[in-house]
PyMOL Python script that loads the backbone (N, CA, C, O; Angstrom):
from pymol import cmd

cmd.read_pdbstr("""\
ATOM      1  N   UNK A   1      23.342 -94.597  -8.700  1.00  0.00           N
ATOM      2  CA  UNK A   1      24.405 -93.610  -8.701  1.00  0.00           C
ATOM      3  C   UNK A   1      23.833 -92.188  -8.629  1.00  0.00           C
ATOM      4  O   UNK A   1      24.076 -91.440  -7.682  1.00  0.00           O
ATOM      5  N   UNK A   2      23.007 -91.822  -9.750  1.00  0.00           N
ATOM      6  CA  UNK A   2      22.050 -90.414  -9.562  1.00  0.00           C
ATOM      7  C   UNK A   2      21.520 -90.723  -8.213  1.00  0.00           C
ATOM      8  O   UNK A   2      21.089 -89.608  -7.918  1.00  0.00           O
ATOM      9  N   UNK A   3      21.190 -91.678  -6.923  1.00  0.00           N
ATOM     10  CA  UNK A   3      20.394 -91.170  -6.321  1.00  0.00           C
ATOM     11  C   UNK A   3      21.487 -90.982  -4.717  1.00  0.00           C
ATOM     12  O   UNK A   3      21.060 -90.712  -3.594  1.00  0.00           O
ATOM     13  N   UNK A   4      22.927 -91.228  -5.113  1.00  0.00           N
ATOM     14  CA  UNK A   4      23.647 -91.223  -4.133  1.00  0.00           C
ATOM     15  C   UNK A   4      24.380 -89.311  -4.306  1.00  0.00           C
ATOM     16  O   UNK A   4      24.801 -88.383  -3.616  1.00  0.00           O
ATOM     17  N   UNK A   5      24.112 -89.696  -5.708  1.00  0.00           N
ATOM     18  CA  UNK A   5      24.837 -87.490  -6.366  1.00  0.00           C
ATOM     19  C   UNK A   5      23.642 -86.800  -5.343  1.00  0.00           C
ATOM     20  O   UNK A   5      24.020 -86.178  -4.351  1.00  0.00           O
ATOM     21  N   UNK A   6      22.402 -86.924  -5.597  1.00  0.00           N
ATOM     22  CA  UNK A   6      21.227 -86.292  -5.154  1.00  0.00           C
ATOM     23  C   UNK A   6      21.288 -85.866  -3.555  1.00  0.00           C
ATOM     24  O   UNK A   6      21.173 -84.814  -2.927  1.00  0.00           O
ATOM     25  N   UNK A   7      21.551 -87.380  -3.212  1.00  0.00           N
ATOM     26  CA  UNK A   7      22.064 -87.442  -1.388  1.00  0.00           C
ATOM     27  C   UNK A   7      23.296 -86.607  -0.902  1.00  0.00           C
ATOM     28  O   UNK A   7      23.275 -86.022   0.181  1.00  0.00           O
ATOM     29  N   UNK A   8      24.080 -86.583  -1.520  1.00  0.00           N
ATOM     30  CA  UNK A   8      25.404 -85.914  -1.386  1.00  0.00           C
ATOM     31  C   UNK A   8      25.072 -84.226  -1.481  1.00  0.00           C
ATOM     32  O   UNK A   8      25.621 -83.467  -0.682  1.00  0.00           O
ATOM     33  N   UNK A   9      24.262 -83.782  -2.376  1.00  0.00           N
ATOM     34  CA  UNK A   9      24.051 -82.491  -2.689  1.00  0.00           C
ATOM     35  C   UNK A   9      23.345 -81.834  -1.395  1.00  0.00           C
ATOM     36  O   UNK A   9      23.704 -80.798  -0.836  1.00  0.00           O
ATOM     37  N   UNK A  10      22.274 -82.655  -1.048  1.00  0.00           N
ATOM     38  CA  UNK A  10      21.254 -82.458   0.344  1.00  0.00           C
ATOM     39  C   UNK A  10      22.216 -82.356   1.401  1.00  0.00           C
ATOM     40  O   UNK A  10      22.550 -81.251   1.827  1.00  0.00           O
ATOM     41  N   UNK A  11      22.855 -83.795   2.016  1.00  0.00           N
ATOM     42  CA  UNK A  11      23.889 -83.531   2.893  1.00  0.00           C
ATOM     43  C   UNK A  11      24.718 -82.317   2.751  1.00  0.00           C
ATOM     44  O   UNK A  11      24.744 -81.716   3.825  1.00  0.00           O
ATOM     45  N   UNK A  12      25.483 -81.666   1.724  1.00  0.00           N
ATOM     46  CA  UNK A  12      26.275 -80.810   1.962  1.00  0.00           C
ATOM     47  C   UNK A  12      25.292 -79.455   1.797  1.00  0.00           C
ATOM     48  O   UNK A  12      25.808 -78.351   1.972  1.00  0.00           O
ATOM     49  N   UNK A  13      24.099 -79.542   1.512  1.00  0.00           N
ATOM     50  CA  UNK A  13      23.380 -77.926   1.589  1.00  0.00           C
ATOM     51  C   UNK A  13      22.784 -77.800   3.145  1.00  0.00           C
ATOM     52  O   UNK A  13      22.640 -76.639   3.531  1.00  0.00           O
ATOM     53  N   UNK A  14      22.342 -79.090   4.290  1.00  0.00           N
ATOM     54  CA  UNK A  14      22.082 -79.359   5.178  1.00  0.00           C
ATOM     55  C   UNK A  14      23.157 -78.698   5.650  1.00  0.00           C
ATOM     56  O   UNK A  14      22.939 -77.608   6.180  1.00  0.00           O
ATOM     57  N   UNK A  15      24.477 -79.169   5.573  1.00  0.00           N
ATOM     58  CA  UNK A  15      25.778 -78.825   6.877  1.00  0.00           C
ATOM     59  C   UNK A  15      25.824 -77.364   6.298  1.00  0.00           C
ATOM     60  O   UNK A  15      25.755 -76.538   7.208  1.00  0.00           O
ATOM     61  N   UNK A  16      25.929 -76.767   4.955  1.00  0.00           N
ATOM     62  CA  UNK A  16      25.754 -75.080   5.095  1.00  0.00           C
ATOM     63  C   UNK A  16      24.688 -74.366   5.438  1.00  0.00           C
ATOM     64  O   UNK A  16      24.913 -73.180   5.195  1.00  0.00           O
ATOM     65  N   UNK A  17      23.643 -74.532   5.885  1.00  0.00           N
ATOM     66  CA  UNK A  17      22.903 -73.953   5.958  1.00  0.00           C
ATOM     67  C   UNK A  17      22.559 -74.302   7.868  1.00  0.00           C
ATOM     68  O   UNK A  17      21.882 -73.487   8.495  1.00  0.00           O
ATOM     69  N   UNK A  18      23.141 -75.606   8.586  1.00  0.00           N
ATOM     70  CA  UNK A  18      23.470 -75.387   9.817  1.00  0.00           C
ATOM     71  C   UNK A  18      24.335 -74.412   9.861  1.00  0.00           C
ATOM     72  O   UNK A  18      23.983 -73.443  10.533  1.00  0.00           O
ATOM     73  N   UNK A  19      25.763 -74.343   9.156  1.00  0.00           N
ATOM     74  CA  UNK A  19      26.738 -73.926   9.905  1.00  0.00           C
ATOM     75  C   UNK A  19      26.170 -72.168  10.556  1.00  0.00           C
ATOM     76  O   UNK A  19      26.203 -71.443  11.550  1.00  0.00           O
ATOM     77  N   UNK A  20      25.559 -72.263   8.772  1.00  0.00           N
ATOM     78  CA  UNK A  20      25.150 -70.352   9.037  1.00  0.00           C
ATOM     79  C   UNK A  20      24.535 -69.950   9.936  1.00  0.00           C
ATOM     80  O   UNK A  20      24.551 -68.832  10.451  1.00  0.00           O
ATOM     81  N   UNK A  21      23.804 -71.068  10.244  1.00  0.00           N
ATOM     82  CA  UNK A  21      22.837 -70.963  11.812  1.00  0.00           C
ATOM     83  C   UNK A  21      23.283 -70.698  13.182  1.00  0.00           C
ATOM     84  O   UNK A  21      22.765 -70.190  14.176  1.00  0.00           O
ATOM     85  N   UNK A  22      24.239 -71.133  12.942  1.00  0.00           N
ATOM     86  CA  UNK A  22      25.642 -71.291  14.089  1.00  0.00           C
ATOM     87  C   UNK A  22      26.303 -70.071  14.409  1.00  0.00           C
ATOM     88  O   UNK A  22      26.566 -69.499  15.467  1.00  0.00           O
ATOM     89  N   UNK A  23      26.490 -69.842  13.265  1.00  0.00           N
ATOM     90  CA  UNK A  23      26.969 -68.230  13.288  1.00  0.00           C
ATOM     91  C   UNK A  23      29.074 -68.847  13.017  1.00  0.00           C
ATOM     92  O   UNK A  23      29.545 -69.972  12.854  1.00  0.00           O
ATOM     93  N   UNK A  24      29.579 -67.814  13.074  1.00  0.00           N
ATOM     94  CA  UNK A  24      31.250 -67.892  12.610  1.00  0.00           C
ATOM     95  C   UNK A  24      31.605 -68.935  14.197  1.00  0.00           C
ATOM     96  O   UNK A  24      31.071 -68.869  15.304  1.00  0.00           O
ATOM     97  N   UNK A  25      32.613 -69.757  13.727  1.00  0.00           N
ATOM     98  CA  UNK A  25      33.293 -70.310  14.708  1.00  0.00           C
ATOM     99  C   UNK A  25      34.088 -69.668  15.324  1.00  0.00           C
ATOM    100  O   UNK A  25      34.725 -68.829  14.688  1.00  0.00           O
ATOM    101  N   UNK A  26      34.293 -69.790  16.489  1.00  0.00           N
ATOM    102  CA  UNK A  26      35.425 -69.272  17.596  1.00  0.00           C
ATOM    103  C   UNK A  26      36.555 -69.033  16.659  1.00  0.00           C
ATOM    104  O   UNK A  26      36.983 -69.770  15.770  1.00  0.00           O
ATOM    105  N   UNK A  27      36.975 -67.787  17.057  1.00  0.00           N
ATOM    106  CA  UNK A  27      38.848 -67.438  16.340  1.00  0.00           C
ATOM    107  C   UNK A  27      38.749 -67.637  15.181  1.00  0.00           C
ATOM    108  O   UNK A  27      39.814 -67.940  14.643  1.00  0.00           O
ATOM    109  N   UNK A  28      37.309 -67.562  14.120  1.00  0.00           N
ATOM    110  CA  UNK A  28      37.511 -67.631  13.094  1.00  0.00           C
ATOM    111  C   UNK A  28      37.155 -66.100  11.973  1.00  0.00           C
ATOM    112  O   UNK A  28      36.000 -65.684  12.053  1.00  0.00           O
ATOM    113  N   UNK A  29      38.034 -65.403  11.084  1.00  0.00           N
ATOM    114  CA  UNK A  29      37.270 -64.382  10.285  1.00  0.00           C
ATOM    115  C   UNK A  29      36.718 -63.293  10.933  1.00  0.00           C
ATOM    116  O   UNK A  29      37.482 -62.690  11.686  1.00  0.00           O
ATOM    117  N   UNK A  30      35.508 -62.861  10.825  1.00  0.00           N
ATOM    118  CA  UNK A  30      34.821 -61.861  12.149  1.00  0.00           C
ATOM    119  C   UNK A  30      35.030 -61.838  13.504  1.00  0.00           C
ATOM    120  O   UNK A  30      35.513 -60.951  14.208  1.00  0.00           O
ATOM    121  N   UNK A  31      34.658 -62.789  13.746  1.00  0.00           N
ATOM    122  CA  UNK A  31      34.955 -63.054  15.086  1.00  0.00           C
ATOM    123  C   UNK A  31      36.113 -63.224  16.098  1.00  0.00           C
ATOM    124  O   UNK A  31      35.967 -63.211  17.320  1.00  0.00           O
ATOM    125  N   UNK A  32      37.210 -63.377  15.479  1.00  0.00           N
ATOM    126  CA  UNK A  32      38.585 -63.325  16.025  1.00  0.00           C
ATOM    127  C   UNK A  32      38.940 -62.075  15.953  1.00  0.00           C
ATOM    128  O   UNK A  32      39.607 -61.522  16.827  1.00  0.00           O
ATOM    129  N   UNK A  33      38.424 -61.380  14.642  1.00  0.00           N
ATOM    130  CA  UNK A  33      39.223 -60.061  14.466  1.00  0.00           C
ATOM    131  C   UNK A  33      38.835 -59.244  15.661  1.00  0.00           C
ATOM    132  O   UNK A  33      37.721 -59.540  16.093  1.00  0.00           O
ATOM    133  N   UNK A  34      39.525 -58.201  16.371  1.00  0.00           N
ATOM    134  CA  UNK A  34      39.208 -57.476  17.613  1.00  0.00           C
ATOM    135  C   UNK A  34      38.791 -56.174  16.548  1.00  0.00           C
ATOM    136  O   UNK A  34      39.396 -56.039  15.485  1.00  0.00           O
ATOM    137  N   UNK A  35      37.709 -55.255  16.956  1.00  0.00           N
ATOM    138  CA  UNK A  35      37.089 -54.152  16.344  1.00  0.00           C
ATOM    139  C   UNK A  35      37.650 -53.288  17.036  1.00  0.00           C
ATOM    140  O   UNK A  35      37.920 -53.385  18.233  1.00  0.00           O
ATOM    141  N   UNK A  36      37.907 -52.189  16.169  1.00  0.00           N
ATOM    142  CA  UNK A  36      37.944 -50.904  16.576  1.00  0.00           C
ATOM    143  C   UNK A  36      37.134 -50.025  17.466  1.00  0.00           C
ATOM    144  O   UNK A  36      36.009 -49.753  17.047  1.00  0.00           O
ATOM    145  N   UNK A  37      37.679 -49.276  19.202  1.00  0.00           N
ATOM    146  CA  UNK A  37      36.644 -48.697  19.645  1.00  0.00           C
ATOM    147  C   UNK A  37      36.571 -47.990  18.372  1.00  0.00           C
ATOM    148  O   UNK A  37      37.151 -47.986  17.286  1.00  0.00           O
ATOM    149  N   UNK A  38      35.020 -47.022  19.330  1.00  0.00           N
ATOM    150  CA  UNK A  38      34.276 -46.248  18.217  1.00  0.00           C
ATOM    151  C   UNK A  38      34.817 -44.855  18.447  1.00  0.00           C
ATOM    152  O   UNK A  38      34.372 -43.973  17.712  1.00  0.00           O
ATOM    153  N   UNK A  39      36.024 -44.418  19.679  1.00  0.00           N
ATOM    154  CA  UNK A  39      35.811 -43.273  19.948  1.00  0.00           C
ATOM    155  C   UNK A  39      37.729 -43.110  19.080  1.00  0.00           C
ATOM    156  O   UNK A  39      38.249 -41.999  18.982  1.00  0.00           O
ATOM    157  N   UNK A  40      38.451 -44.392  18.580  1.00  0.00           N
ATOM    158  CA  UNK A  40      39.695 -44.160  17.614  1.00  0.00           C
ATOM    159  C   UNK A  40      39.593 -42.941  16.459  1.00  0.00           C
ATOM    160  O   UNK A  40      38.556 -43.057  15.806  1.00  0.00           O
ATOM    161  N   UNK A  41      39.978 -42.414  16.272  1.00  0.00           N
ATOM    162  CA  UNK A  41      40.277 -41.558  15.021  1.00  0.00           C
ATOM    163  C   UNK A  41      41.473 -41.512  13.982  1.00  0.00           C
ATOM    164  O   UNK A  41      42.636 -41.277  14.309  1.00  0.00           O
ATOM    165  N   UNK A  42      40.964 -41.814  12.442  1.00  0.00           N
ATOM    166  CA  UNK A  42      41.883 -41.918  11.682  1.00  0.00           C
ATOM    167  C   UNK A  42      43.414 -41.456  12.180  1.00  0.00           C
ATOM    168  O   UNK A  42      43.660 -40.922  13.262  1.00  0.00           O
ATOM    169  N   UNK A  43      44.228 -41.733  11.303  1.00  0.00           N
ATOM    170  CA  UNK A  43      45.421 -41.610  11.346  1.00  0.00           C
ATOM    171  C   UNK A  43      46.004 -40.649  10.428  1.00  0.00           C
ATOM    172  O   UNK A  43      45.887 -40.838   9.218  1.00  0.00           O
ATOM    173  N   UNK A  44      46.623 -39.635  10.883  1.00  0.00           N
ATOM    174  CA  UNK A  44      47.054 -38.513   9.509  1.00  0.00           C
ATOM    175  C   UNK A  44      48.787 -38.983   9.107  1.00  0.00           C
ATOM    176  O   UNK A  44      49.853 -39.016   9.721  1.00  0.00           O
ATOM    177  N   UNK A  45      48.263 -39.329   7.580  1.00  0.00           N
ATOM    178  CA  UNK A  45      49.092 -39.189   6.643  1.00  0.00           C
ATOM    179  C   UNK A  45      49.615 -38.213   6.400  1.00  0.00           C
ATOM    180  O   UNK A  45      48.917 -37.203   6.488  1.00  0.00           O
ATOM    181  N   UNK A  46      50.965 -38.063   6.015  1.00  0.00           N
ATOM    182  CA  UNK A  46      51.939 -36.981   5.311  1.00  0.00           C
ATOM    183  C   UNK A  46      52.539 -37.777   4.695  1.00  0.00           C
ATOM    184  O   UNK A  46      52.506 -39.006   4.633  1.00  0.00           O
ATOM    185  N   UNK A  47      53.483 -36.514   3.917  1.00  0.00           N
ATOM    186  CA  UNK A  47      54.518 -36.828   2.705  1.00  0.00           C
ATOM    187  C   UNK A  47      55.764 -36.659   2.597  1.00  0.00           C
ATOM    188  O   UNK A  47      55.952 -35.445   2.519  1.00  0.00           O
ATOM    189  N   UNK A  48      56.891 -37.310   2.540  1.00  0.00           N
ATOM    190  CA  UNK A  48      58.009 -37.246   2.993  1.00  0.00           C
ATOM    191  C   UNK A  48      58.502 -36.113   1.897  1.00  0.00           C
ATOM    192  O   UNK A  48      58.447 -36.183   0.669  1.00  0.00           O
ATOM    193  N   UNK A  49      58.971 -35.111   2.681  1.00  0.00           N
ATOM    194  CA  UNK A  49      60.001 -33.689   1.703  1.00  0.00           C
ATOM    195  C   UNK A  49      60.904 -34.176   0.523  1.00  0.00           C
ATOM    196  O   UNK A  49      61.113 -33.552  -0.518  1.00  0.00           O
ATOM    197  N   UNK A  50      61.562 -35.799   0.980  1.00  0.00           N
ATOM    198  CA  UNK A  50      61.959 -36.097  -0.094  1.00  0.00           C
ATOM    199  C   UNK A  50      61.598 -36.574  -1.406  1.00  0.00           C
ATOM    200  O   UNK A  50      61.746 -36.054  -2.512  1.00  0.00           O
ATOM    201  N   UNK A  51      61.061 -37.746  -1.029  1.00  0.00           N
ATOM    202  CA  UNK A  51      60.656 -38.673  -2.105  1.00  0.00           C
ATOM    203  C   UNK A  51      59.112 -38.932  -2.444  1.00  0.00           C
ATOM    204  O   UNK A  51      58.559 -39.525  -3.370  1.00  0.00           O
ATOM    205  N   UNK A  52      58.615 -38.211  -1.258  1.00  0.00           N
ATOM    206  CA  UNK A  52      56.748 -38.001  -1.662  1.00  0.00           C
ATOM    207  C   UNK A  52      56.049 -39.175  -0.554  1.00  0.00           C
ATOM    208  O   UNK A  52      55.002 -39.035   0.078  1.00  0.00           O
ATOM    209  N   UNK A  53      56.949 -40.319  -0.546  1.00  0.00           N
ATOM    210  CA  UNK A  53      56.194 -41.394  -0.014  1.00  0.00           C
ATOM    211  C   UNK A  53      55.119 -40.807   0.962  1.00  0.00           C
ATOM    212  O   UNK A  53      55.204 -39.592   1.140  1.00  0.00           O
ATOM    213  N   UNK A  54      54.140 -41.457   1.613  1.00  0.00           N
ATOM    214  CA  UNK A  54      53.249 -41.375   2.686  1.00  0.00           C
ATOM    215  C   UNK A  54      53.452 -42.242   3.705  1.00  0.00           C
ATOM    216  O   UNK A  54      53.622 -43.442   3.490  1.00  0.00           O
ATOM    217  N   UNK A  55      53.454 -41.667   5.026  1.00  0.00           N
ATOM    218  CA  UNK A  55      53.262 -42.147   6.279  1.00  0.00           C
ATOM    219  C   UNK A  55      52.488 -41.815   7.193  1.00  0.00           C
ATOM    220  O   UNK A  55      51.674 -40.919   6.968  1.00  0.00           O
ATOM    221  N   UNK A  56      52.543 -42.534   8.633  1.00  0.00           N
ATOM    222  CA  UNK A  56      51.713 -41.667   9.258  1.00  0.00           C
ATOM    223  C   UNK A  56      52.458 -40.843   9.955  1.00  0.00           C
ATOM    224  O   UNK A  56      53.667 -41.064  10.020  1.00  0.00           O
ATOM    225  N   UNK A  57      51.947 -39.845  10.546  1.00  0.00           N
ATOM    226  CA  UNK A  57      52.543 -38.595  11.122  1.00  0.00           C
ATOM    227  C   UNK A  57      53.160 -39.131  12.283  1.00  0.00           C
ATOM    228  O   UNK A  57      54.358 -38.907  12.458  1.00  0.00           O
ATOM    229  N   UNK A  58      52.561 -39.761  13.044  1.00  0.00           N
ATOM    230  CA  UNK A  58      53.346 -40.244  14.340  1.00  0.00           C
ATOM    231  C   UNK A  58      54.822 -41.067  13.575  1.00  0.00           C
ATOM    232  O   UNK A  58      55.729 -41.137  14.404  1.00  0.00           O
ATOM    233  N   UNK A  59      55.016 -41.377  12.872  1.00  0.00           N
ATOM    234  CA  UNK A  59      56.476 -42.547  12.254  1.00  0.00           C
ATOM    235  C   UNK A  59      57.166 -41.411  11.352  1.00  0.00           C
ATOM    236  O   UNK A  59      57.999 -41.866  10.569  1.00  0.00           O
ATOM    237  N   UNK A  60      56.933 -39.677  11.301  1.00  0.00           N
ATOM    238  CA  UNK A  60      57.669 -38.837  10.353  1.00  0.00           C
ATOM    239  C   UNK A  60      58.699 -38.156  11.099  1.00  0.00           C
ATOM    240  O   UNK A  60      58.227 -37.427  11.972  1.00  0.00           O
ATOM    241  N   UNK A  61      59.540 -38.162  11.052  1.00  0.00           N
ATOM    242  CA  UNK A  61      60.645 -37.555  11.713  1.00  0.00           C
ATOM    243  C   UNK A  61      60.921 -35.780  10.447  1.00  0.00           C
ATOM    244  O   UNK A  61      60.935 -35.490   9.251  1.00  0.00           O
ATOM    245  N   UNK A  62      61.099 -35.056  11.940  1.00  0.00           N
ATOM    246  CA  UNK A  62      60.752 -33.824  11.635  1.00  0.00           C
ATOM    247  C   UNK A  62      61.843 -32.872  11.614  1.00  0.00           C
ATOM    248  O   UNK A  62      62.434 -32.426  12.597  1.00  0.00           O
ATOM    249  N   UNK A  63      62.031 -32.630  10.506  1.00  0.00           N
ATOM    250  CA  UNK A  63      63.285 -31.081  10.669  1.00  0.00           C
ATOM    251  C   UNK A  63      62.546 -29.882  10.018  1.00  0.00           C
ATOM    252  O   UNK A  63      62.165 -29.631   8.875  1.00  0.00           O
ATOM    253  N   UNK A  64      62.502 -29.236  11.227  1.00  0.00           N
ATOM    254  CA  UNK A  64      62.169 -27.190  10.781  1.00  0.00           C
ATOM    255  C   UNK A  64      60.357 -27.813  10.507  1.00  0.00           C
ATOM    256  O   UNK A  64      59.553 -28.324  11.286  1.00  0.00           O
ATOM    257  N   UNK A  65      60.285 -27.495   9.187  1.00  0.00           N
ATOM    258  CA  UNK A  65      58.755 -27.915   9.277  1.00  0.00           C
ATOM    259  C   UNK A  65      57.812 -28.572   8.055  1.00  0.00           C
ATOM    260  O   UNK A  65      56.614 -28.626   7.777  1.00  0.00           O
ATOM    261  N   UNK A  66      59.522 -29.196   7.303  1.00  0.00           N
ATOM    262  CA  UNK A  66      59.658 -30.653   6.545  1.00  0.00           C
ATOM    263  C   UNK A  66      59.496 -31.612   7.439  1.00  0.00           C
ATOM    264  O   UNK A  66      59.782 -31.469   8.628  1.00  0.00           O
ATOM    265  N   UNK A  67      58.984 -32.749   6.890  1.00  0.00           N
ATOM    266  CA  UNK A  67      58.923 -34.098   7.158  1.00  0.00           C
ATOM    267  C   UNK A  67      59.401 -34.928   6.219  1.00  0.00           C
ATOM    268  O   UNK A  67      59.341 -35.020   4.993  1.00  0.00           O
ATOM    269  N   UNK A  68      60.075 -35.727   7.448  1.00  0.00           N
ATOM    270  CA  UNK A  68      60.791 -36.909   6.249  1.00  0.00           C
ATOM    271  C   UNK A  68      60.394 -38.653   6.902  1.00  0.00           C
ATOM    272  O   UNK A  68      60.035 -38.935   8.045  1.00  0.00           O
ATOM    273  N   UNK A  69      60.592 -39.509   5.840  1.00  0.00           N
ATOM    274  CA  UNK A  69      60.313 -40.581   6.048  1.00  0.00           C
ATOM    275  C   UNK A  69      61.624 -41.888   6.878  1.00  0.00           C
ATOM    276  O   UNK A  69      61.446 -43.016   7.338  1.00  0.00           O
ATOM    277  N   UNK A  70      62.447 -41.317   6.789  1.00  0.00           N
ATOM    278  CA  UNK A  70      64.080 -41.511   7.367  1.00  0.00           C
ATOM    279  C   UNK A  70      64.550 -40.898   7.493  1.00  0.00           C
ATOM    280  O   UNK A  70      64.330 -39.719   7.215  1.00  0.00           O
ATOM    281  N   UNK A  71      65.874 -41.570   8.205  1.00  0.00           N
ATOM    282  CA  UNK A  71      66.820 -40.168   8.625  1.00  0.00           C
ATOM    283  C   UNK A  71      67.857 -39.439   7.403  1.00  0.00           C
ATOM    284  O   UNK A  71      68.353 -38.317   7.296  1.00  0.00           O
ATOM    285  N   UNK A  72      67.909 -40.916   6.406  1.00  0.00           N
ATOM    286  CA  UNK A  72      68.758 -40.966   5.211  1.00  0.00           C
ATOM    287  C   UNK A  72      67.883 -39.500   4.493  1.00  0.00           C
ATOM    288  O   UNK A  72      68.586 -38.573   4.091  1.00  0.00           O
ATOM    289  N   UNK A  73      66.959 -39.438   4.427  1.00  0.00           N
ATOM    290  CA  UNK A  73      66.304 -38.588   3.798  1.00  0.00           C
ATOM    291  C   UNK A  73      66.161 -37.120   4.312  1.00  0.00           C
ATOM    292  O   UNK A  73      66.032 -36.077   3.671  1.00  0.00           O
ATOM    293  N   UNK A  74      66.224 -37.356   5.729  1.00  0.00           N
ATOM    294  CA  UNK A  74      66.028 -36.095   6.709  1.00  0.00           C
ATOM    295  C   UNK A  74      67.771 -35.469   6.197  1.00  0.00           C
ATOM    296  O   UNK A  74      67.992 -34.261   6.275  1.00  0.00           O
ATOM    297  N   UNK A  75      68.643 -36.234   5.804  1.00  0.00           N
ATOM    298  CA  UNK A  75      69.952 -35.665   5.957  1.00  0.00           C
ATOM    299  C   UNK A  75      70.301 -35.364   4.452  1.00  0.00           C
ATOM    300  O   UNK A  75      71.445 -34.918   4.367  1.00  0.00           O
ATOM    301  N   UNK A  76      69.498 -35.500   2.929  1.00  0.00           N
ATOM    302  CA  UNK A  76      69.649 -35.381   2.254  1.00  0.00           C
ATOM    303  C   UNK A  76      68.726 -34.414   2.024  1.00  0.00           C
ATOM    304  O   UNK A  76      68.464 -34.114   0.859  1.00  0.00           O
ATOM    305  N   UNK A  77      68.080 -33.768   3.111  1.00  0.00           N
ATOM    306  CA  UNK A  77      67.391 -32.482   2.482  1.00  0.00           C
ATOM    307  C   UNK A  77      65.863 -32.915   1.540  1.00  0.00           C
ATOM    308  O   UNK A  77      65.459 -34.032   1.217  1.00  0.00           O
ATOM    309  N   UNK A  78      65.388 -31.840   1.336  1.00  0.00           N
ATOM    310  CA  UNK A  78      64.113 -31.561   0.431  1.00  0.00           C
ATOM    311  C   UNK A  78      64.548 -31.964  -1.038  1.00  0.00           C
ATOM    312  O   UNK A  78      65.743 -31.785  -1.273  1.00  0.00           O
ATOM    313  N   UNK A  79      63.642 -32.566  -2.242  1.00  0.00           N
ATOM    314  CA  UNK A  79      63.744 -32.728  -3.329  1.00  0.00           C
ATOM    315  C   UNK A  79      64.173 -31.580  -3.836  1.00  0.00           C
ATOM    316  O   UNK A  79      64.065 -30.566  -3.147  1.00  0.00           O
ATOM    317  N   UNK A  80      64.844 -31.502  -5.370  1.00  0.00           N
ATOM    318  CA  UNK A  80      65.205 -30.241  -5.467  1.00  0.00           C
ATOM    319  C   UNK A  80      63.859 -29.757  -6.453  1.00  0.00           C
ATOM    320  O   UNK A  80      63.865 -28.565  -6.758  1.00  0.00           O
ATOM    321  N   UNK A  81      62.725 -30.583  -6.965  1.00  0.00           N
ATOM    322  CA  UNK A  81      61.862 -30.513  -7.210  1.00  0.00           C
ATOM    323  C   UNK A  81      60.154 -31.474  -6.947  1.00  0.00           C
ATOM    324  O   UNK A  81      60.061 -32.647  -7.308  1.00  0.00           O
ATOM    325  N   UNK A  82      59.430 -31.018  -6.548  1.00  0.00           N
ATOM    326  CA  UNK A  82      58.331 -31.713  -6.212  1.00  0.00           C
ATOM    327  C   UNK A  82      58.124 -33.620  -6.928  1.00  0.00           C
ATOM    328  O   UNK A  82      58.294 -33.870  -8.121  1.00  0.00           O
ATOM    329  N   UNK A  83      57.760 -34.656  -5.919  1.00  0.00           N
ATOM    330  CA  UNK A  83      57.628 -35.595  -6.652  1.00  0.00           C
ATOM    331  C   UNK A  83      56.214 -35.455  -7.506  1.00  0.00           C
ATOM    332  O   UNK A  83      55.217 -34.754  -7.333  1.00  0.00           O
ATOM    333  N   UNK A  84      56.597 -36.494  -8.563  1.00  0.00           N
ATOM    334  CA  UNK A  84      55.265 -36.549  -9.952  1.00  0.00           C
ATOM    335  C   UNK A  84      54.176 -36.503  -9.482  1.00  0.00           C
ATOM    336  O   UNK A  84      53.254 -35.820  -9.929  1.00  0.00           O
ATOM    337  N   UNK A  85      54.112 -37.493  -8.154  1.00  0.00           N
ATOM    338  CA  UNK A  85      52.505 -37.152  -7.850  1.00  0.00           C
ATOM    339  C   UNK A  85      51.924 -36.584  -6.641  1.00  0.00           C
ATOM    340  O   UNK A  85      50.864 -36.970  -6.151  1.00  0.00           O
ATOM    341  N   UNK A  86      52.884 -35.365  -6.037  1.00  0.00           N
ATOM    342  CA  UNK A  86      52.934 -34.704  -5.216  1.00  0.00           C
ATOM    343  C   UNK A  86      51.523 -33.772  -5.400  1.00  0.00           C
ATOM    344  O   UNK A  86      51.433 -33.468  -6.590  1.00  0.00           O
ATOM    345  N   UNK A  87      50.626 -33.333  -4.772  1.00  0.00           N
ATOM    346  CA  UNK A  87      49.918 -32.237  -4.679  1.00  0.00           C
ATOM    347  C   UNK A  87      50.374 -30.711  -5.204  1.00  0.00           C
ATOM    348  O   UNK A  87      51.186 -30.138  -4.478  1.00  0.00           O
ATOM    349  N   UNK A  88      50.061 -30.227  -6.030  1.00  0.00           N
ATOM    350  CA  UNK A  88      50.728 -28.715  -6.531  1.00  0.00           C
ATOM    351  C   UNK A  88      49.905 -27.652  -5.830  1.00  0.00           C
ATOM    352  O   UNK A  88      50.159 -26.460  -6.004  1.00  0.00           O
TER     353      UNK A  88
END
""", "prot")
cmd.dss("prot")
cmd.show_as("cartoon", "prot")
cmd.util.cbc("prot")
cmd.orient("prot")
């Protein structure tokens, strides 16, 4: 019995230590994921006038030279005071 545990341990350190050899399988983890060119540049975040949330600038809909995160929000105007964890 100990000498079939022993065999079992070998066999399965054998198939990991092929696989790694192998490198990632097709469509799997790394390799499926598509990379970022190198010449992309972050994405600028803002803060909605109302409620603080963050988005990106391209998805902020814009009145005067507030930004809001909806239109519900664009039509309810600016907070009447800064959110809690707004930048001062």
């Amino acid at each position: 019995m100990k000498f079939l545990l022993v065999l079992l341990v070998v066999g399965v350190g054998l198939w990991l230590l092929t696989a790694r050899l192998r490198g990632p399988a097709p469509g799997s983890g790394e390799a499926g994921r598509p990379r970022r060119p190198a010449g992309d540049k972050p994405v600028e975040m803002v803060a909605c006038a109302h409620c603080g949330v963050h988005l990106p600038e391209a998805d902020a809909l814009v009145e005067g030279s507030r930004l809001y995160c909806s239109d519900a929000h664009r039509r309810l105007g600016p907070a009447p005071e800064p959110p809690p964890d707004a930048p001062r």
